[in-house]
C-alpha positions, 0 to 999 in steps of 0.5 A, a space after each residue: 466520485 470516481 476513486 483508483 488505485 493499484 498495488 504492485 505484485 511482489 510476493 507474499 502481503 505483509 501488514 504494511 500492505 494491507 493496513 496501507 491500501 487494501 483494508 482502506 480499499 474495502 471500506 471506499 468500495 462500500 460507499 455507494 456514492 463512489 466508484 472504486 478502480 482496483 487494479 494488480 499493477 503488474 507492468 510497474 513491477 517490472 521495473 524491480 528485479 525481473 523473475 522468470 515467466 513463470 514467477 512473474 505470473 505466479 506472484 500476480 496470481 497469487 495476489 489476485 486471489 489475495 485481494 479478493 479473499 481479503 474482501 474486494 468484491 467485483 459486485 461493489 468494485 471493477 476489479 483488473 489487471 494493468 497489463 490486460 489494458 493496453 490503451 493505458 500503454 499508448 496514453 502513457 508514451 503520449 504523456 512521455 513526449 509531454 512531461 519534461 525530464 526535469 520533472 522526473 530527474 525530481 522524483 523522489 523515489 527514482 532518486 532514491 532507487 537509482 542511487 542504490 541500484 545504479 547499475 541496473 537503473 532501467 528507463 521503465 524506473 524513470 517513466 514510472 511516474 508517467 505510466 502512473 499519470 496514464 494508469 490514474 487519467 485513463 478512467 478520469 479518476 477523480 481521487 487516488 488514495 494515496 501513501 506519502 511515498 506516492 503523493 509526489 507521483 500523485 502530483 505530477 498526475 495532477 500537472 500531467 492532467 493540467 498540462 494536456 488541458 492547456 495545450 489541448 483543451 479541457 480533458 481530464 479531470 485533477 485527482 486529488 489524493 486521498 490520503 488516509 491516516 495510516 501507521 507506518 509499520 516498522 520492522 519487528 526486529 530493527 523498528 528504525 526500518 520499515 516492515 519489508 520481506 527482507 528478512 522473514 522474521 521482520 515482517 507478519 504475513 497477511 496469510 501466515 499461519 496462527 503459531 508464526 503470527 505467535 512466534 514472529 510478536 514474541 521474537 518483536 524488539 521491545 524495551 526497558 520500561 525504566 527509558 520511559 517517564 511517561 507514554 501517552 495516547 494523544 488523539 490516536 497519537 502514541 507520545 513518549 516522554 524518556 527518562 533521564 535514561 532513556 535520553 541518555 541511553 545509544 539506543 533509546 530511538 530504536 527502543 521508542 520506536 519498537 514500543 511504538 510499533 507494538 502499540 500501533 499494531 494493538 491499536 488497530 487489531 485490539 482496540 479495546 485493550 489499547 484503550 485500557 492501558 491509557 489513563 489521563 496520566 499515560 500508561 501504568 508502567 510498573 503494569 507494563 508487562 510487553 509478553 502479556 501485551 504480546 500475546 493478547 496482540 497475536 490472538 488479536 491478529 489470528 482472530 481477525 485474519 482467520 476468516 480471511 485464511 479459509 476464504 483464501 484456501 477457498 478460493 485457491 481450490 477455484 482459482 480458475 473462476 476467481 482470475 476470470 474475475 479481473 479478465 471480466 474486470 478488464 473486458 469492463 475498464 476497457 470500455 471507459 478507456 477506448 473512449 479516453 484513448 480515441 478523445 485524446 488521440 483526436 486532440 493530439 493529431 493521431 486519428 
């Protein structure tokens, strides 16, 4: 099976990052019976506030030597940067003139970023959609992993793909998603928000140095044990049952939250010690003690994110050799998209 996907450069990766799409990105690309696609989404993210030159080609960089460092191996996977594919440009204006207006006025998230920024809505925000359905129908994928805020545009691939069919014959495939089951991180400080760098000590840095990882868990928003009657482990699911205080209390839901998300995180980077605070009757409460359970979580995440760390500083010290990593990534993914480019301009008419 053939699988794509891409990430948008924006800065230093956080833990929403890499639990969300990279570390499932290594585990796809070591089934052999698959064919893994990574790709530095470079031209998506102009449509965010642009930086100059200069910025801009030091955030792809640095993620470029983030992803590998992280584990995604040019020997397993075809590793490239959008913008080094011009053929997805051209596929991209083609389905422009195909896809309805309506379509796109629909998205979610032009919808939801258009509304915020309104003054600064660009064209490019309102044709992301398109360009995604080129970036993903380019190479014929036949899977896109996928988080729920990309399942919409994910569709409107698979109606893109379904619409050039019909009107020009069988031509691409139908991707569908590969939608796997990841936590949705919440800010450290107001866990009613998602994980973002809008704030430094919201957020923990894939290559953030061991005594910030410490400072930034034990800085993490928690709660009183007394607004709790029970918390469980229900299929990997974290469950609470709240008090009679806890139901009363203004700010029960950021709490809850906040303990969910300390929980998710020990989860993931300590499983055993997860599984040790849960009995048939829930978490021991009066056990309870979140500094001990803060501290092993950070020792957790240094532990796991410290060969990552060298293998990065590594990597820095040839960053030359590590970016002709995608150029030859490129050189190869241009090949599979010449050939879909030059099908479809004969069944459009333009060649």
């Amino acid at each position: 099976m053939k699988i794509l996907s891409g990430i948008k450069p924006s800065g230093y990766l956080h833990l929403g990052n890499y639990l969300g799409a990279v570390k499932n990105w290594v585990k796809l690309q070591n089934n052999k019976k698959d064919s893994g696609l990574f790709f530095i989404a470079d031209s998506h993210s102009l449509t965010e506030n642009l930086l100059s030159a200069s910025e801009k080609q030091e955030q792809i960089q640095e993620l470029a030597i983030d992803l590998l460092a992280l584990g995604l191996d040019p020997r397993k996977s075809t590793l490239f940067i959008q913008s080094h594919i011009p053929e997805v440009f051209e596929l991209a204006w083609i389905f422009n003139c195909l896809t309805p207006m309506g379509e796109l006025e629909r998205m979610t998230q032009y919808k939801d970023k258009s509304s915020r920024q309104r003054e600064s809505v660009n064209a490019g925000l309102f044709t992301y959609p398109t360009l995604m359905a080129a970036d993903v129908l380019l190479f014929k994928a036949e899977a896109v992993p996928v988080g729920d805020d990309q399942s919409q545009h994910l569709e409107l691939a698979r109606e893109t793909a379904r619409r050039f069919n019909k009107r020009y014959g069988k031509t691409f495939p139908e991707p569908k998603a590969l939608l796997t089951k990841v936590a949705r991180l919440m800010s450290l400080k107001n866990p009613l928000e998602k994980m973002s760098k809008s704030a430094s000590d919201s957020y923990i840095g894939v290559f953030d140095e061991p005594t910030a990882i410490f400072e930034k868990i034990r800085g993490a928003t928690t709660a009183s044990n007394d607004l709790f009657e029970k918390i469980y482990s229900v299929q990997g699911e974290i469950v609470f049952e709240p008090s009679r205080r806890g139901i009363e209390h203004p700010e029960f839901e950021k709490m809850e939250a906040a303990v969910n998300n300390l929980l998710l995180l020990l989860q993931e980077f300590d499983s055993d010690k997860f599984k040790s605070l849960f009995s048939n009757n829930g978490i021991d409460l009066d056990r309870l003690r979140y500094s001990e359970l803060k501290n092993d979580l950070a020792k957790a995440m240094v532990a796991h994110f410290a060969p990552f760390r060298q293998k990065r500083a590594d990597l820095m010290r040839q960053k030359k050799k590590a970016l002709k990593i995608y150029q030859a990534g490129a050189k190869k993914a241009r090949i599979t998209a010449q050939k879909t480019l030059k099908e479809v301009k004969k069944k459009v008419g333009l060649i």
